[in-house]
C-alpha positions in Angstrom: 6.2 356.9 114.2 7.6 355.6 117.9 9.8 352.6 118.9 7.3 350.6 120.9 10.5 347.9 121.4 14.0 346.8 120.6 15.5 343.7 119.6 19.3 344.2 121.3 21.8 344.8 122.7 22.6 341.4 122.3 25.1 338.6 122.2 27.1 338.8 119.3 27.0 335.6 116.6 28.5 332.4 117.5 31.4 331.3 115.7 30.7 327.6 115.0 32.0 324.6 114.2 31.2 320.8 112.9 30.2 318.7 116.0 32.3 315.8 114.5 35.3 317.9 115.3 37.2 316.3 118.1 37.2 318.3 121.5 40.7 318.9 121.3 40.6 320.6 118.3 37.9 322.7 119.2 39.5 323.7 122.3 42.8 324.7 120.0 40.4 326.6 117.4 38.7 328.5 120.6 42.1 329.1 122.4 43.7 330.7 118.6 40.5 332.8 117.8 40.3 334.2 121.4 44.5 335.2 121.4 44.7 336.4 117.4 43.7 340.2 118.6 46.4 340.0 120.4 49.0 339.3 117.5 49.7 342.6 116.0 49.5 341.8 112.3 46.2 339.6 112.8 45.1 342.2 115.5 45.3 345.3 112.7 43.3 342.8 110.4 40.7 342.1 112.7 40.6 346.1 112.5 40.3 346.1 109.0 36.9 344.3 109.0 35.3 345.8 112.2 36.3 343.3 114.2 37.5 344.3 117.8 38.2 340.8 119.2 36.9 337.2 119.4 35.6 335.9 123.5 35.0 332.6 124.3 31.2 332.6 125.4 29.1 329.7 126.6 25.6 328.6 125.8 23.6 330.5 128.8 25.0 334.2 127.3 22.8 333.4 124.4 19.7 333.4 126.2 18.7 336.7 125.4 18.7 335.9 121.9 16.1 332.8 123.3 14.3 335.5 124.7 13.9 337.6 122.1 12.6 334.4 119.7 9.8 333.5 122.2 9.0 337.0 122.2 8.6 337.2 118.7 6.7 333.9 118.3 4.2 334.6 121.2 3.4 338.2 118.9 2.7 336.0 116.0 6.0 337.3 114.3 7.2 334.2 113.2 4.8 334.0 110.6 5.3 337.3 108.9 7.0 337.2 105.4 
């Protein structure tokens, strides 16, 4: 057996949330999830379950995952079960 090709590194799942949400509270929601590592009781829970930090990200730094899609639908992947 041989790796003929990866899937990664990549960007790490999107935390979301509803689109009916209004902007503001997004914003707050983004602002808190990006600061909690830096709380020391939240930061050693984040710990706890593997989790080093949360960054805000914007939609272009998920277009490696785009990538790897098309890649996988142009090799008939898609359809595989």
């Amino acid at each position: 057996m041989r790796i003929i090709g990866t899937l990664g590194p990549s960007t790490i799942q999107p935390f979301a949330v509803a689109r009916r949400l209004p902007a503001a509270v997004k914003s707050d929601l983004r602002h808190l999830l990006v600061e909690l590592a830096s709380d020391s009781t939240a930061g050693e829970f984040l710990s706890r379950h593997f989790i080093d930090r949360f960054v805000a990200v914007h939609d272009p730094d998920y277009d490696d995952i785009r990538e790897m899609c098309s890649a996988a639908k142009s090799a008939g992947f898609e359809t595989l079960r």
